[in-house]
VEXKOLLUM-161748 format. One line per field, with one value per residue: residue number from 1; residue in three letters; x, y, z of N, C-alpha, C in turn. Coordinates in Angstrom, 3 decimals, padded with zeros to 6 digits. Layout:
BEGIN
seq NUM,...
type ala,...
n.east X,...
n.north Y,...
n.up Z,...
ca.east X,...
ca.north Y,...
ca.up Z,...
c.east X,...
c.north Y,...
c.up Z,...
END
This chain:
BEGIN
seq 1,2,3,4,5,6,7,8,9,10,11,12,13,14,15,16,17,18,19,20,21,22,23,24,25,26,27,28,29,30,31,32,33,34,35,36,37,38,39,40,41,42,43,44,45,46,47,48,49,50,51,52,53,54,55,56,57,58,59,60,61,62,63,64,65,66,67,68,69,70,71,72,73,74,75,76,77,78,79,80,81,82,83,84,85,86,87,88,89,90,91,92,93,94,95,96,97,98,99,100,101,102,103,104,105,106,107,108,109,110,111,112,113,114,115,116,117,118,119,120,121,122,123,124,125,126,127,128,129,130,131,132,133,134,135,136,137,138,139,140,141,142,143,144,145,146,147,148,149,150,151,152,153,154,155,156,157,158
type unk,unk,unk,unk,unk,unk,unk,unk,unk,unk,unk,unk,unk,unk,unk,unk,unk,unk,unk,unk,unk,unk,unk,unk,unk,unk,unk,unk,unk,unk,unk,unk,unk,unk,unk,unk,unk,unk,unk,unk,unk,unk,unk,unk,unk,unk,unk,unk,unk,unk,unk,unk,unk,unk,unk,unk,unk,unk,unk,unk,unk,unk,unk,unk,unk,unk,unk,unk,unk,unk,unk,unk,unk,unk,unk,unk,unk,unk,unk,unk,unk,unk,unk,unk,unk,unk,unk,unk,unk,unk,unk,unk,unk,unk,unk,unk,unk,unk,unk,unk,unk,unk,unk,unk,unk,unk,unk,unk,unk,unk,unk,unk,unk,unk,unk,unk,unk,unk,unk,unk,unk,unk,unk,unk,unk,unk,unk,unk,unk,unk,unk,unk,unk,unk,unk,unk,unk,unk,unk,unk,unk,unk,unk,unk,unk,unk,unk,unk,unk,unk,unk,unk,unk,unk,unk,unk,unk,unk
n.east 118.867,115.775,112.482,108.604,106.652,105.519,103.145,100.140,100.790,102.971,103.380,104.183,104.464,107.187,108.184,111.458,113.686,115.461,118.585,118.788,117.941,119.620,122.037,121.562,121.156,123.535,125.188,123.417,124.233,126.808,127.215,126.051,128.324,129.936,128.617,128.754,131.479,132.279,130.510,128.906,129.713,128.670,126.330,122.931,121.371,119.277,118.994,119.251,122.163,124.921,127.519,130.470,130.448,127.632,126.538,123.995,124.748,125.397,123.764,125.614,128.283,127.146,126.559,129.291,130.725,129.097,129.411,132.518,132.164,131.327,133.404,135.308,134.314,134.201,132.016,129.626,129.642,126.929,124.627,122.655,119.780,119.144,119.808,116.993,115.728,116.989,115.943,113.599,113.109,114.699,112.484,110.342,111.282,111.193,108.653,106.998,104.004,102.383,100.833,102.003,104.717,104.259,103.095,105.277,107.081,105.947,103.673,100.619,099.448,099.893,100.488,103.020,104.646,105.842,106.200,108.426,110.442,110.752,112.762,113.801,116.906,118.986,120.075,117.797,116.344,116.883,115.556,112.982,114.044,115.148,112.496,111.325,112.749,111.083,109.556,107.787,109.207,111.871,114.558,117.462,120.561,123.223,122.044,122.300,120.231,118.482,117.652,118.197,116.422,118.051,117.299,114.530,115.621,114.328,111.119,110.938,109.126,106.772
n.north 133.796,133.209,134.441,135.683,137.547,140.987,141.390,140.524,142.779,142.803,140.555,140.991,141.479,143.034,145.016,145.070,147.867,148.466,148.976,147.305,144.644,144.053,143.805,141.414,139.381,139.378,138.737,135.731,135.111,134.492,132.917,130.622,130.062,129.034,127.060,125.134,125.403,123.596,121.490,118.990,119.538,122.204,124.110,123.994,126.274,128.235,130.616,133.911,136.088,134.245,132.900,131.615,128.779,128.460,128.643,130.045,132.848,134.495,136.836,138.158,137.980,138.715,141.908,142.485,142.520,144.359,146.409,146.826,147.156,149.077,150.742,150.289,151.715,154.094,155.148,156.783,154.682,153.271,151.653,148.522,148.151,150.938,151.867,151.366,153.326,155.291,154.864,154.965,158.075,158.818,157.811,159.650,162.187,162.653,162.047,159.688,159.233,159.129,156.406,154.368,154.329,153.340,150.627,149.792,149.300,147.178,148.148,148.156,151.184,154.301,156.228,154.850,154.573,157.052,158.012,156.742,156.139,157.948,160.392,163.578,164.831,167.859,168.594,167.801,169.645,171.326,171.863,172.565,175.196,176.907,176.693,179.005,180.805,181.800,183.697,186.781,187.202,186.044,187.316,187.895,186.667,188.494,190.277,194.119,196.185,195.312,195.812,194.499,196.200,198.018,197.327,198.773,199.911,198.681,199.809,202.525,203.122,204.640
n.up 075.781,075.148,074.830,075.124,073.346,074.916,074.512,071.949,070.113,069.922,068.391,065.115,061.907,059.894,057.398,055.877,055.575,052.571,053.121,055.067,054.182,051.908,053.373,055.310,052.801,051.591,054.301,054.327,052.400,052.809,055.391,054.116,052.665,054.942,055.567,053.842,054.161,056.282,056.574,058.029,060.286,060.776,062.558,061.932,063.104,062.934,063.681,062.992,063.386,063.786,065.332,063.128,063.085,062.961,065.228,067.445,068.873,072.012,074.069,075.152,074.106,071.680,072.128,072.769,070.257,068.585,070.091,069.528,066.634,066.575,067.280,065.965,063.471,064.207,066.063,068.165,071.256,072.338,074.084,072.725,073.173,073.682,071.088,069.884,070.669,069.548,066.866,067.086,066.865,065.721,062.910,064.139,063.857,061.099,060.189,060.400,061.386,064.260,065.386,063.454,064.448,066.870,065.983,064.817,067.212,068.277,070.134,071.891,072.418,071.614,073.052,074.884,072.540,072.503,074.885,076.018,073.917,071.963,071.695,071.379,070.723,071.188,068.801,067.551,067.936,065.704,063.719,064.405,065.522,062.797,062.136,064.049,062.501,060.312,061.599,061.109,058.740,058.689,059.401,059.162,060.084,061.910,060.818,061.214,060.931,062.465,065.390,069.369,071.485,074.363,077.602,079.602,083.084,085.727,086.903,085.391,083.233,080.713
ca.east 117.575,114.131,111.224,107.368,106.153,104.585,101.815,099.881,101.096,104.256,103.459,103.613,105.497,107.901,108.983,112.612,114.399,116.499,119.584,118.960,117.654,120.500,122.466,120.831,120.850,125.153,125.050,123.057,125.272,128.239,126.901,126.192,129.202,130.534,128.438,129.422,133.189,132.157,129.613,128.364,129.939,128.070,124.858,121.965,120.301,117.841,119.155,120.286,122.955,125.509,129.263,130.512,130.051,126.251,125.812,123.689,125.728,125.227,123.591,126.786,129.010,126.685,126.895,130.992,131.086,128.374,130.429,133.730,132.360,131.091,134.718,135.926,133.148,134.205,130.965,129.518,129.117,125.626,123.753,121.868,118.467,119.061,119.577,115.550,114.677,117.407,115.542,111.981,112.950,114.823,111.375,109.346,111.540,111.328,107.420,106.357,103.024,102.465,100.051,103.014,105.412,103.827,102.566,106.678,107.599,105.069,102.876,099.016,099.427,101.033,101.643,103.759,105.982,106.198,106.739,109.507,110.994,110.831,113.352,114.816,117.445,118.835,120.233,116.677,115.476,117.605,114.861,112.128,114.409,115.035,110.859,111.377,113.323,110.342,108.461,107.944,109.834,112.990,115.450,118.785,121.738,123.810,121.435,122.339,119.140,117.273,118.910,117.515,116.640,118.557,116.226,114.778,115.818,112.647,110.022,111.001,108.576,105.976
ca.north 133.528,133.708,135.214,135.758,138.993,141.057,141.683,140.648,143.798,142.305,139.264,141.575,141.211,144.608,145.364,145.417,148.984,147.890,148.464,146.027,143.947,143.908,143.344,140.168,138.544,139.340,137.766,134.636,134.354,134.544,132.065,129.515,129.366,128.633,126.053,124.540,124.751,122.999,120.502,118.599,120.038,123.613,123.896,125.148,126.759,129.057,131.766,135.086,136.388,133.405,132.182,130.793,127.422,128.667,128.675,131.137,134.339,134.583,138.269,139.360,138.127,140.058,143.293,142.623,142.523,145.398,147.974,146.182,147.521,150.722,151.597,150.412,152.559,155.485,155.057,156.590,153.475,153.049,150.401,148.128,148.858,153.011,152.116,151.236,154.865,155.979,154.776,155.541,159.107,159.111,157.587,160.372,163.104,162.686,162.566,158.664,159.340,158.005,155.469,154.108,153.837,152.296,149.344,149.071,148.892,146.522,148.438,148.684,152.558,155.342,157.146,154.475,154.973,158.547,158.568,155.927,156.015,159.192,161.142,164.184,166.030,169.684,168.692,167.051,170.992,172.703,172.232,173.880,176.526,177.565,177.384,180.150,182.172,182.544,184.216,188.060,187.603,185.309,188.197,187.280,186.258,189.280,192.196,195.083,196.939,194.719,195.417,194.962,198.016,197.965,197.390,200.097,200.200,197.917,200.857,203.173,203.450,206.047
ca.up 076.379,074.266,075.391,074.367,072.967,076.121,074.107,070.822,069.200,069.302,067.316,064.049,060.390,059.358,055.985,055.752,055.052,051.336,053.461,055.797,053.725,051.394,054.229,055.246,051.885,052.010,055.507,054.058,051.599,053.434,055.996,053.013,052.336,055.602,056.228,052.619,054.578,057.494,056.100,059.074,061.548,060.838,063.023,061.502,063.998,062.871,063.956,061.769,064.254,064.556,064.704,061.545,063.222,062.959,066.950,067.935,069.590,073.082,074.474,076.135,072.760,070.299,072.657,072.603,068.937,068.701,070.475,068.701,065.392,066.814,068.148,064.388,062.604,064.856,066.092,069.516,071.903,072.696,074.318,071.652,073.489,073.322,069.323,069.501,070.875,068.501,065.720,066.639,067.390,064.167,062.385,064.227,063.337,059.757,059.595,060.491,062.492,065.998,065.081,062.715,065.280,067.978,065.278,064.414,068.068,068.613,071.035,071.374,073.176,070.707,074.494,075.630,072.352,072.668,076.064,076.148,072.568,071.252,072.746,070.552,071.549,070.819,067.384,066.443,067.722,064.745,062.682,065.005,065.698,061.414,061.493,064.161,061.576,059.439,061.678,060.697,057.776,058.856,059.686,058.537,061.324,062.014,060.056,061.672,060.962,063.571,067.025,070.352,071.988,076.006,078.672,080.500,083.979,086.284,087.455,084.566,081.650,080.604
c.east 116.495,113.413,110.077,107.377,105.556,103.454,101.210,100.354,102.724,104.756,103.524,104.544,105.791,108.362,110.507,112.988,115.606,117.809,119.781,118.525,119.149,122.065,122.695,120.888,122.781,125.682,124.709,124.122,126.219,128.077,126.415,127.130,130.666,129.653,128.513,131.081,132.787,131.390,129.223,128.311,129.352,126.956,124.106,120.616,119.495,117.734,120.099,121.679,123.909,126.876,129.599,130.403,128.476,125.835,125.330,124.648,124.434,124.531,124.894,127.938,128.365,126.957,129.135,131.326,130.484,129.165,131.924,133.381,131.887,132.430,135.700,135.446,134.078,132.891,130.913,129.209,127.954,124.878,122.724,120.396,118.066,118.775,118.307,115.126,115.542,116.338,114.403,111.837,113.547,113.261,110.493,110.064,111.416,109.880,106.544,105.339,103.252,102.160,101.128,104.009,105.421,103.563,104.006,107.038,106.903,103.827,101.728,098.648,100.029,101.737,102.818,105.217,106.199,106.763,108.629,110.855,111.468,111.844,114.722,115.994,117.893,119.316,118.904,115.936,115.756,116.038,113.718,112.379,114.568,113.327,110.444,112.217,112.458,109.652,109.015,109.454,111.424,114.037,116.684,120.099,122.381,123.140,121.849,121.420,117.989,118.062,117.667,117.608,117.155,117.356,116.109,114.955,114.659,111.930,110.218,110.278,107.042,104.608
c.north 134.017,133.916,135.465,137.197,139.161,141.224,140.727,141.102,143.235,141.314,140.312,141.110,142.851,144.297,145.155,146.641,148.202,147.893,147.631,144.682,143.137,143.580,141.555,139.506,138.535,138.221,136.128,134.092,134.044,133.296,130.115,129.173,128.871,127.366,124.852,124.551,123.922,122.172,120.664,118.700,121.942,122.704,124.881,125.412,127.569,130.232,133.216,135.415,135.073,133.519,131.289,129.002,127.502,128.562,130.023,132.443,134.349,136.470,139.437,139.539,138.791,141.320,143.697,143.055,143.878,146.445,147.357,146.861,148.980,151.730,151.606,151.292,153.868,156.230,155.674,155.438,153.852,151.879,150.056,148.699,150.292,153.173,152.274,152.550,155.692,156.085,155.203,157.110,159.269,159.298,158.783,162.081,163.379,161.846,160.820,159.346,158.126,156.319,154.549,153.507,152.913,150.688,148.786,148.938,148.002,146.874,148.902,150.145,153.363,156.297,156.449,154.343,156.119,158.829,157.623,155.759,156.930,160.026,162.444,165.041,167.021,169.471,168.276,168.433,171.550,172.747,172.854,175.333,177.416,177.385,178.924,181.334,182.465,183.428,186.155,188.218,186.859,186.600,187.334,187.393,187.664,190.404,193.002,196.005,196.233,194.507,195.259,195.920,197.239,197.857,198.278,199.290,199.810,199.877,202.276,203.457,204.485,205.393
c.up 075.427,075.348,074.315,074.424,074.193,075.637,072.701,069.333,068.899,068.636,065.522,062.922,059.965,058.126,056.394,054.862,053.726,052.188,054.719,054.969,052.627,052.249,054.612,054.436,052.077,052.972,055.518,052.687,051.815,054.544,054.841,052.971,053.457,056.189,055.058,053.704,055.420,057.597,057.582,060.293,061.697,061.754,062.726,062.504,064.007,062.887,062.756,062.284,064.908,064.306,063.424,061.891,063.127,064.064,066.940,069.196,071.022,073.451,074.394,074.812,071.627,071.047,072.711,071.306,068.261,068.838,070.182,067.668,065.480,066.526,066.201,063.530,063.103,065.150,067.726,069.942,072.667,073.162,073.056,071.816,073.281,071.932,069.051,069.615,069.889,067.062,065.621,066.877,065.763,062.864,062.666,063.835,061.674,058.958,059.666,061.637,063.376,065.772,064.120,063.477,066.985,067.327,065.365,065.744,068.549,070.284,070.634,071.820,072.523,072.536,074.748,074.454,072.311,073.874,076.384,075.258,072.323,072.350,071.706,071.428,070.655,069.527,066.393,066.393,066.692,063.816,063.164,065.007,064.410,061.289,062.142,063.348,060.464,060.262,061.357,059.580,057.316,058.566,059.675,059.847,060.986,060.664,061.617,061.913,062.296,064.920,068.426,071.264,074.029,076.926,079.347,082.141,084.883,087.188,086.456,083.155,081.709,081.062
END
């Protein structure tokens, strides 16, 4: 099933990352030359994502094949859609501003990709948590010289 952009913002043009890109050109080449086997009986349909007869792949058969090469990868299985907040949480961990990632998800609101997209979790914290080891000096894992003192006892202090 196609569908229209919900917005404007989603009419846009993206760069291609070199390894997708290099990807893609593989893919076109590899599709050349199946529709060189299959002369007239290929259909060139337009589409990037097809069967070597060149039919466009169905939703439910790209998500089969999807988590098919996950399970081969030794890949967690993930819904294709989750990959999008994978990626823009990836993008915002590693220093793309807001304004950046709302343009690539095609939205006119940086809230609505932050709030929807962005979603780190406790391995995206490690790197907050080594900025808390600079503070006062970044005290070294198991020093001995820096202990915490026992708690006094509640209604006990001078």
């Amino acid at each position: 099933m196609e569908k229209d952009t919900k917005s404007l913002a989603g009419e846009r043009d993206l760069p291609l990352p070199s390894p997708v890109l290099a990807a893609l050109r593989a893919f076109r080449a590899l599709q050349a030359k199946e529709r060189l086997a299959l002369g007239e009986a290929y259909t060139a349909s337009g589409y990037v994502l097809v069967h070597e007869t060149g039919e466009a792949f169905t939703i439910k058969q790209l998500r089969r094949r999807t988590y098919r090469l996950m399970q081969l990868l030794g890949l967690r299985r993930v819904r294709l859609y989750d990959a999008r907040s994978s990626c823009f949480t990836y993008l915002a961990n590693n220093g793309v501003p807001d304004h950046l990632l709302a343009r690539w998800a095609g939205h006119t609101n940086v809230k609505t990709t932050k709030r929807w997209y962005v979603k780190p979790d406790v391995e995206d914290l490690r790197g907050a948590a080594a900025t808390w080891d600079g503070l006062h000096g970044g005290a070294a894992e198991g020093n001995s010289d820096l202990r915490v003192p026992p708690a006094e006892p509640y209604g006990q202090h001078d």
